[in-house]
C-alpha positions, -999 to 999 in steps of 0.1 A, spaced: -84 -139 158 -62 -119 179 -30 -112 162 5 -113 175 22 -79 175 62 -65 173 73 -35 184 61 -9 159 25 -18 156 31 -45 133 11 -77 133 33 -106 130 29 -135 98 20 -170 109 46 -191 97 51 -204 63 29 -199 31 -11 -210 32 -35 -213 9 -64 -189 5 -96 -192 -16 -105 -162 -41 -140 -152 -36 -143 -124 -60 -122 -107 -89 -134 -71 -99 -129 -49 -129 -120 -15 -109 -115 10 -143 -78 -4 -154 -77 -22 -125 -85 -52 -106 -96 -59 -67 -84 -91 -61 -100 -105 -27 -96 -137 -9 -106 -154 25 -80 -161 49 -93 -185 78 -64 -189 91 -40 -157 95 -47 -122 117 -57 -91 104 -35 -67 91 -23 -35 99 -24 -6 74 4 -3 57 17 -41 57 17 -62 28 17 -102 16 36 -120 -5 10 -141 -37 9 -160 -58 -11 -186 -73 -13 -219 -65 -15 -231 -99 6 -222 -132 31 -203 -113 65 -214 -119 51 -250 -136 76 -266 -163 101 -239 -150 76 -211 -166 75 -173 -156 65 -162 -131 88 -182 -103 90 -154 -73 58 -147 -51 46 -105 -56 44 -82 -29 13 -65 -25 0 -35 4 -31 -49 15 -61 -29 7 -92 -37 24 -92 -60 55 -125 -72 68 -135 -102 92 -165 -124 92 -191 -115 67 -209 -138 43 -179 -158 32 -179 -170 67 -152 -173 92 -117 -154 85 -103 -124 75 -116 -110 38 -82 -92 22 -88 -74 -9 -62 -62 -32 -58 -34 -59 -34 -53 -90 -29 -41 -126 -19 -61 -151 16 -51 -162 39 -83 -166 38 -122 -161 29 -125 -122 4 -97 -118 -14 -117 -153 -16 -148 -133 -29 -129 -107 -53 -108 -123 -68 -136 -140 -75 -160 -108 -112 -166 -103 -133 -175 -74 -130 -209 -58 -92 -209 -70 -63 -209 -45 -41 -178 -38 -11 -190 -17 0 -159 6 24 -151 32 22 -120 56 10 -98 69 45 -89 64 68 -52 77 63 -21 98 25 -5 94 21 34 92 22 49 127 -10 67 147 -6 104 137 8 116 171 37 95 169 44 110 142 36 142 146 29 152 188 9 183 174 -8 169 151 -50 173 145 -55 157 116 -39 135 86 -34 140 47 -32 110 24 -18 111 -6 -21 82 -33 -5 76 -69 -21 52 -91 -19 16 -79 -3 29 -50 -33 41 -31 -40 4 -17 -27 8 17 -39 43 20 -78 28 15 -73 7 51 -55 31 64 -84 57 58 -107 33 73 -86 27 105 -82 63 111 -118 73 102 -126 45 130 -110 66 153 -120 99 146 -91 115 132 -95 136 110 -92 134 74 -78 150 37 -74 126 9 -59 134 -24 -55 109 -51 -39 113 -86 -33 94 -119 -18 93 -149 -43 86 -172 -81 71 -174 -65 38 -186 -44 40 -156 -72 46 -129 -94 28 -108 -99 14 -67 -122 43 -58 -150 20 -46 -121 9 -19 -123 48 -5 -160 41 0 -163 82 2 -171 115 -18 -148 136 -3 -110 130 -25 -95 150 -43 -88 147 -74 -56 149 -100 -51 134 -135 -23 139 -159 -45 139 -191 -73 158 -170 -100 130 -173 -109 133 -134 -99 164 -109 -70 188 -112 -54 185 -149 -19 182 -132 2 160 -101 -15 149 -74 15 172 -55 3 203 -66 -32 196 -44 -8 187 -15 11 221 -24 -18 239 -21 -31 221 9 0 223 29 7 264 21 -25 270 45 -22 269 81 -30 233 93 4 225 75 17 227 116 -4 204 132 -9 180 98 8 144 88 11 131 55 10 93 47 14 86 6 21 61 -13 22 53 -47 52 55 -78 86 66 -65 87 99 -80 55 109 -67 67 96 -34 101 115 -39 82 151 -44 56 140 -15 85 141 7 107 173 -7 76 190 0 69 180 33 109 187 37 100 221 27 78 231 47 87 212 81 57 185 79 61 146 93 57 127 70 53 86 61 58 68 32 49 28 22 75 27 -3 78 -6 -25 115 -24 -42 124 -55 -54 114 -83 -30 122 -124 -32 115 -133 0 98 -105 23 117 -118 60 148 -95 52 170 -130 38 180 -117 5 183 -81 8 174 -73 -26 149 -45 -11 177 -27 5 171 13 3 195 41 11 193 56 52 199 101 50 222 91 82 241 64 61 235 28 56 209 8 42 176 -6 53 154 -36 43 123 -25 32 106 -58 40 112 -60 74 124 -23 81 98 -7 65 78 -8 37 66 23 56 94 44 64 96 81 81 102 107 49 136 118 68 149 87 72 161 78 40 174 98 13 156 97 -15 127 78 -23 135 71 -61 141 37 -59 153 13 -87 135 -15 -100 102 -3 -79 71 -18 -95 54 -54 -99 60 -77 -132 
């Protein structure tokens, strides 16, 4: 389906929530990949995200959960053998009342969506005009986006470092969405990789001399993301962050997503971002981040 676009590479949400059938609901370490098949909506760009939930026990008899959860698509994929549509997967954990409902869907049950929603991550020379190459850097849960976004770039021939950290082996998992060999590695508790941050791989990556010529996209817990961009501060390299807050609605309406601008101001992350330029806002340790 060809997709309606904004300015800024996004693709533009059909109007209104639809319903989606869940074909498949994964184990993924202490994860889950949720995946459904959209028939009706475009494909998304890497970096934008939908609004779920479920189409049944969500908000019945005035119950928790009641708002829809934002989630960075992970995997986007057309056609295949669910048949016609658009195959979105998604990375979830189950921490709170929504991402339990969600977590628990099986196939043949509804998921009711609305996106793709916000501003994608940018081709590396628009971020960088020098720039040969790309880093990604994921935290946790957070390295969704960055798993389409490696594909799309891969597609091109750009080429590619990936670094992904986490805090612990219960608190790990989505590798299969990297569908490579070549990441590094970071743990907290030293179960996988670098006993340490997934920052101090990025440290040592960016002290050599493609720091110049390089762009970093991360995502993943806010102070992750807040050291991701000190360090590309530092050191003078463009970087892009899909950042997550608080979200009710995801079109901008309630502004409870709104994040601090270095030059003043706010922005909504919904419809501003949720990927944003690391020297465009001040810090990236925003309240509240997280699903429930």
């Amino acid at each position: 389906m060809s997709a309606p676009a904004a300015p800024g590479g996004r693709v533009l949400a059909p109007l209104g929530r639809r319903a989606t059938e869940v074909v498949a609901n994964q184990a993924s370490g202490g994860y889950r990949i949720l995946s459904a098949l959209d028939r009706k909506g475009p494909d998304p760009a890497a970096g934008q995200f939908y609004m779920l939930s479920s189409e049944s026990y969500w908000g019945e008899g005035s119950a928790r959960p009641y708002l829809p959860r934002a989630f960075s698509v992970a995997e986007a994929e057309r056609g295949g053998a669910e048949g016609a549509g658009v195959r979105l997967d998604f990375l979830l954990e189950d921490v709170g009342p929504g991402t339990a409902r969600l977590a628990a869907l099986e196939p043949g049950e509804q998921l009711q969506i609305t996106g793709p929603l916000g501003r994608p991550f940018s081709p590396p020379r628009e971020v960088n005009p020098r720039a040969q190459g790309a880093i990604l850097v994921g935290g946790g849960i957070g390295m969704a986006p960055l798993a389409i976004l490696r594909r799309e770039l891969g597609g091109r021939g750009v080429p590619l470092r990936t670094l992904l950290g986490f805090r612990d082996r219960a608190h790990s998992g989505g590798m299969e969405l990297f569908r490579c060999s070549e990441v590094g590695l970071a743990s907290e508790d030293g179960h996988a990789g670098h006993r340490g941050y997934v920052t101090d791989l990025l440290a040592q990556m960016l002290e050599g001399d493609q720091a110049d010529t390089a762009v970093v996209y991360s995502c993943g817990p806010p102070a992750m993301l807040e050291a991701v961009r000190s360090l590309c501060s530092e050191r003078g390299v463009p970087s892009e962050l899909a950042m997550e807050s608080p979200m009710a609605c995801g079109f901008g309406a309630c502004f409870g997503c709104a994040v601090p601008l270095a030059s003043g101001g706010y922005m909504r992350l919904c419809v501003d971002g949720p990927v944003v330029r690391g020297d465009q806002i001040e810090t990236a340790l925003i309240a509240g981040a997280g699903h429930r």
